[in-house]
C-alpha positions in Angstrom: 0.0 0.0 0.0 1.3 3.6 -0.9 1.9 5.9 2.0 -0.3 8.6 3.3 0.8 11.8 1.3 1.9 14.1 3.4 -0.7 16.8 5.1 -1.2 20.2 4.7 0.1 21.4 8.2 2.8 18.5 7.7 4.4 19.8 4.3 5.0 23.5 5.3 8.0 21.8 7.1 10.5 21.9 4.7 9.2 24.4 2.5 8.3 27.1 5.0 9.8 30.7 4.1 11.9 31.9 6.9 10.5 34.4 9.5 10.2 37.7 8.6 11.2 40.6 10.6 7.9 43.3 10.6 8.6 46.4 8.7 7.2 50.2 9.0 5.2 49.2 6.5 3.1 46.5 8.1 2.7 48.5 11.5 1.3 51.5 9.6 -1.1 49.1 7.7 -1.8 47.5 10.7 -2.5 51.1 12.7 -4.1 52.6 9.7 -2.0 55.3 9.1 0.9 56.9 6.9 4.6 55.2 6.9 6.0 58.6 7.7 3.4 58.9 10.8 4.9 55.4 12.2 8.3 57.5 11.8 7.3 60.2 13.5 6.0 58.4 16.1 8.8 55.4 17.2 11.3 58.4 16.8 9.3 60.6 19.5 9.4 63.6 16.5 6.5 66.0 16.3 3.9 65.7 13.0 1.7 63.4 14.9 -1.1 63.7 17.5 -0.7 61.8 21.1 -3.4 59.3 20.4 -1.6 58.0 17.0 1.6 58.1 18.6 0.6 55.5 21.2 -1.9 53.6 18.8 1.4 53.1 16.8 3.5 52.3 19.5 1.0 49.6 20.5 0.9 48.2 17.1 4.9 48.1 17.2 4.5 46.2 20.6 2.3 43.8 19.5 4.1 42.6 16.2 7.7 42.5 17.9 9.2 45.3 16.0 12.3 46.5 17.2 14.7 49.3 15.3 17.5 47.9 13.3 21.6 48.8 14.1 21.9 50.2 10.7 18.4 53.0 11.0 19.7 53.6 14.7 22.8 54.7 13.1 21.8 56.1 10.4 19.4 58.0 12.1 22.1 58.9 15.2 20.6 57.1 17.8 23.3 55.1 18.3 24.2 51.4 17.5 23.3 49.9 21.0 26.8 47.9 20.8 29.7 48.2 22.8 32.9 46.8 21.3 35.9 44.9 22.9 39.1 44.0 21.2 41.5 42.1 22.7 45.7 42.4 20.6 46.9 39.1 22.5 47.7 35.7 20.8 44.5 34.0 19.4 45.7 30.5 21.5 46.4 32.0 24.4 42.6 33.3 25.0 40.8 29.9 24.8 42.2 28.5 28.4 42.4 32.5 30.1 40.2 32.1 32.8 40.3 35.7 33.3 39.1 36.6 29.8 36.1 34.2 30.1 34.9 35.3 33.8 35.6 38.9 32.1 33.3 38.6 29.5 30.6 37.0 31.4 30.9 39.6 33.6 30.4 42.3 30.8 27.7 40.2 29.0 25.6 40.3 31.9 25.6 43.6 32.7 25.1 44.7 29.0 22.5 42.3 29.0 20.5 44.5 31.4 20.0 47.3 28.9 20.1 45.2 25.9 23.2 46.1 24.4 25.0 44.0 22.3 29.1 43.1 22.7 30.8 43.2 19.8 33.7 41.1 20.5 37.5 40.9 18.2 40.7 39.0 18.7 43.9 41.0 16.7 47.5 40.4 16.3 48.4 43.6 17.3 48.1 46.9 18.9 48.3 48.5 15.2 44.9 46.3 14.3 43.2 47.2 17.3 43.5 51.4 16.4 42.4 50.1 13.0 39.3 48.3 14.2 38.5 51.2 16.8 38.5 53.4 13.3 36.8 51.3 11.2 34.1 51.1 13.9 33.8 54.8 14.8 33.4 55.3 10.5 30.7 52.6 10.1 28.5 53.9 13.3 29.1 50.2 14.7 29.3 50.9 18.1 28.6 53.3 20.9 31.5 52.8 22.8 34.7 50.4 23.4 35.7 48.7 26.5 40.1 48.6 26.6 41.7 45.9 28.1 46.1 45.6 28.5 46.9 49.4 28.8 50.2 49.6 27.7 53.1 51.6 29.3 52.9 53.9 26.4 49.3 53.4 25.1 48.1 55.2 22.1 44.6 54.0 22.5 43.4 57.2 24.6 44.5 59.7 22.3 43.0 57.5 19.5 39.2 57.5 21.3 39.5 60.8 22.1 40.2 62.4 18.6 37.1 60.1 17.9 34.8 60.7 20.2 34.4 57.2 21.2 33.4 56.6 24.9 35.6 54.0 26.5 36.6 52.3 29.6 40.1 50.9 30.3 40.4 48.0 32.2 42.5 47.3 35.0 44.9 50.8 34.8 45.8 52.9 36.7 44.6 56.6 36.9 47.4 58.1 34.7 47.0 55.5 32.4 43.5 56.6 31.5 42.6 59.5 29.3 39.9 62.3 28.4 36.7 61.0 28.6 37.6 57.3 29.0 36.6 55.7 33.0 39.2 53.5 34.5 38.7 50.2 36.3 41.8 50.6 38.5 43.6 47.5 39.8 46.4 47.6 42.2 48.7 45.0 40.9 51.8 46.7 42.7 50.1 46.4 46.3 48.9 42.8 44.9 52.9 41.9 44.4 53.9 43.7 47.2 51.8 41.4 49.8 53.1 38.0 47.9 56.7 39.3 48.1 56.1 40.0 52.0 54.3 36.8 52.6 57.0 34.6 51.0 59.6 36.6 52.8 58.2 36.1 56.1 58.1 32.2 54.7 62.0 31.9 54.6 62.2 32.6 51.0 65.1 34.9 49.3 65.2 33.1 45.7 62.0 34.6 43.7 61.6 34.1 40.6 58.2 35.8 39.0 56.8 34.7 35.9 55.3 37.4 34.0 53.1 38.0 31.0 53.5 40.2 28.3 56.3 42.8 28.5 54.8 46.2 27.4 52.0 45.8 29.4 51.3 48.3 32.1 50.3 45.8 34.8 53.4 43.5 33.5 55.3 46.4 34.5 54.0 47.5 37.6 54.3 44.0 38.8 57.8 44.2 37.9 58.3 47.2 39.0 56.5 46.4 42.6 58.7 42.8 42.5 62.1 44.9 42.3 61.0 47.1 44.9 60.1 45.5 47.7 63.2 43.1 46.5 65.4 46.3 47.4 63.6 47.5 50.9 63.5 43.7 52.0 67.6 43.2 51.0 67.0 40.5 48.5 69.6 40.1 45.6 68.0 37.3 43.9 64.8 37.9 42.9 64.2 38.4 39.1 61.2 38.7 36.4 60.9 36.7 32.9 58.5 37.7 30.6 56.3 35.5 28.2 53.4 35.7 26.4 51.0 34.0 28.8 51.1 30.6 27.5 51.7 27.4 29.1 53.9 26.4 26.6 56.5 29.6 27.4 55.4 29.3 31.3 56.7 25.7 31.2 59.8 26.5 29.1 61.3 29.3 31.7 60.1 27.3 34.7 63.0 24.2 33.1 65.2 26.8 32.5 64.9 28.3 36.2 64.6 25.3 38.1 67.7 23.4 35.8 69.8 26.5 36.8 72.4 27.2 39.7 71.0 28.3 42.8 67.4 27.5 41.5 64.5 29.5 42.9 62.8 28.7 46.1 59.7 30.2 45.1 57.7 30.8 41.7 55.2 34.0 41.2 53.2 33.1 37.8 51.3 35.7 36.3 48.3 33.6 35.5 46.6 30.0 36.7 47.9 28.0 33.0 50.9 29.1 33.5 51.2 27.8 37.1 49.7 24.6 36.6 52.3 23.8 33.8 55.1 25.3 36.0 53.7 22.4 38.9 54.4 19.7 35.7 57.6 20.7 34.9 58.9 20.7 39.0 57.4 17.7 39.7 59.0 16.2 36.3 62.0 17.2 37.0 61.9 15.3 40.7 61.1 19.2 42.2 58.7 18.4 45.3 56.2 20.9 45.3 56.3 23.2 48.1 59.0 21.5 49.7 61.8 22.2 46.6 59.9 25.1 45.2 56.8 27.2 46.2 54.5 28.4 43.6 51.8 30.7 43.7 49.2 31.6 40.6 48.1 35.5 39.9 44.1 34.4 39.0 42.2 32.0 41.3 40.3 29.4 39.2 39.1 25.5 39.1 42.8 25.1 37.4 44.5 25.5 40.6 42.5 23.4 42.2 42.9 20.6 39.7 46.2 19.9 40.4 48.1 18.3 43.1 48.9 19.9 45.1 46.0 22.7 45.3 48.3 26.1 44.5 47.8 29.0 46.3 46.8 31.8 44.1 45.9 35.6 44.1 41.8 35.8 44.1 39.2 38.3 43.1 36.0 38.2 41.8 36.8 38.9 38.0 33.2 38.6 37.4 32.0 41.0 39.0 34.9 43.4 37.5 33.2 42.6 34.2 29.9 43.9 35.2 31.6 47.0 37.2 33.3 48.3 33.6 30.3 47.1 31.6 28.7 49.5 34.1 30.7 52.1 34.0 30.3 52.4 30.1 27.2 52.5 30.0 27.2 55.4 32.6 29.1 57.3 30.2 26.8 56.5 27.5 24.1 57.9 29.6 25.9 61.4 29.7 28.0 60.8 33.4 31.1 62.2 33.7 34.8 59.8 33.4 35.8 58.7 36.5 38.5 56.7 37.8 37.5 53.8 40.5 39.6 51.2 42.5 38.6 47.6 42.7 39.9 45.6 45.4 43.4 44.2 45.5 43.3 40.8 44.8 43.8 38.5 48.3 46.1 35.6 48.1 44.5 32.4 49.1 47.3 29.8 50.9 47.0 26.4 49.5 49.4 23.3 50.2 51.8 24.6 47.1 53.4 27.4 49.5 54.7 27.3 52.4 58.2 27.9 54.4 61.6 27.2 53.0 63.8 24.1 54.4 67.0 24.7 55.1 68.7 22.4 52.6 66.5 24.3 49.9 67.4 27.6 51.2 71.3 26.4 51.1 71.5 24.8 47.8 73.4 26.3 44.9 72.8 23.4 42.6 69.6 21.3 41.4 69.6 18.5 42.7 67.1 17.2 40.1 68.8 18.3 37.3 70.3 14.5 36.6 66.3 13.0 37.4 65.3 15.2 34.7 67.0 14.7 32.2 
């Protein structure tokens, strides 16, 4: 027996045209009325009496018309999207805990006023003042949100000859600019405190593991590292730069660890970092805290996925998301820049810290250099 052909309400199925977004056009056949008096009216412009103004708002409403980007642009209303570009290694962002926790903390807060994020990943900081451009020519968005400010940052100058609102993330008050808010993070008093506590630990070999060199909270860190180095009287305390990949973390902890008079203690500037400085020391036959102590600069499930637990600098990057999302859209709202301070990040003591043994504190030579190889 042949099969059923197929129904009516079944065939639609496949052949259905795509939803279509309503249109002036259907809202002023819908009201009854002119497609210039449905402009008048959703752009609050005079030519139109209060009672067709809120018939056709009604109308609107009811058929789940809302105004593109393009005719808010167009029309200078704005493109009700904030953009965020980010000049760091593509591979590098995918296991940053920090970014991720970042952007959901943006997300939600632009969520609230139903703003879009328009979100970029560039090789450099050339590409980024050529997206901020392009944006600014093409009306697509309202405002940027800056992240890395760089010891010599052209980025303020750049958003100010534009116009663009903007909010830097995590600098410091000079490092802001006219019209741009600044989330201001105290990574020097952050360093300071870790210096302290693994001084009062025993330790006088530091070795801190930074990010990106150029970077104004690379440098502060640095900067913070070298000083209390100097008030506490230690001479062998040093920074290495990477570029915030496990692969380069791993590569200078060998090299530090393989070396004479090897570090007792390890400062990484993020948690992927850390956790593949842990595989390299414990590789190499390092006993982690008793050889070498090692603290992460970001909290998250990483350092507690690893044995043992590391100790790590902790704030609630979240929430630092939704307090610059914030404060852009306060400036988009016609509030003056500002500059405010977010906590300094606490350090959380887990088993892969604590004090230094005194045949660590002696030794001028690795003893696991020959187990690893």
């Amino acid at each position: 027996m042949a099969a059923n052909p197929p129904s009516a309400e079944d065939a639609p199925q496949r052949g259905r045209s795509p939803a279509r977004r309503p249109r002036i056009k259907d809202i002023a056949r819908r009201a009854g009325v002119s497609e210039t008096a449905v402009s008048f009216a959703l752009n609050d412009r005079p030519g139109v009496s209060e009672a067709t103004r809120d018939r056709v708002r009604r109308v609107a409403d009811q058929l789940g018309w809302r105004p593109s980007a393009a005719a808010r642009a167009l029309s200078g209303e704005g493109a009700a999207t904030v953009g965020l570009v980010v000049a760091r290694p593509a591979g590098t962002l995918g296991v940053d805990s920090f970014f991720l926790q970042l952007i959901s903390g943006i997300q939600e807060a632009l969520s609230e006023r139903h703003l879009g994020l328009l979100f970029q990943v560039v090789e450099d900081l050339d590409a980024e003042c050529a997206v901020y451009r392009r944006w600014w020519a093409e009306h697509r968005v309202d405002g940027v949100l800056v992240v890395d400010p760089r010891s010599d940052d052209p980025r303020p100058a750049l958003l100010a000859e534009l116009g663009l609102p903007g909010v830097v993330i995590g600098g410091a008050p000079e490092e802001g600019g006219p019209g741009l808010s600044t989330l201001w993070a105290d990574d020097a008093g952050a360093m300071a405190s870790v210096v302290g506590r693994l001084h009062t630990l025993g330790h006088r070999r530091i070795v801190h593991i930074a990010g990106l060199p150029g970077l104004a909270h690379t440098e502060r860190r640095i900067r913070s590292l070298r000083a209390q180095a100097e008030r506490l009287g230690l001479t062998e305390v040093r920074s290495v730069t990477t570029d915030y990949s496990d692969a380069e973390g791993a590569a200078v902890t060998r090299g530090v660890l393989s070396g004479e008079a090897p570090p007792t203690a390890l400062v990484y500037d993020n948690d992927v970092m850390a956790v593949a400085g842990v595989a390299v020391a414990t590789g190499l036959g390092c006993a982690v805290p008793e050889d070498v102590s090692i603290i992460a600069w970001e909290d998250s499930a990483l350092c507690r996925l690893v044995d043992p637990w590391l100790a790590a600098l902790s704030r609630d990057t979240v929430s630092f998301g939704r307090g610059a999302a914030a404060e852009l859209v306060a400036l988009l709202d016609g509030a003056p820049a500002r500059t405010v301070r977010v906590p300094v990040p606490g350090l959380i003591e887990r088993a892969s810290i604590g004090p230094v043994r005194p045949a660590a504190a002696a030794r001028t030579r690795p003893p696991w250099r020959r187990a690893g190889g």
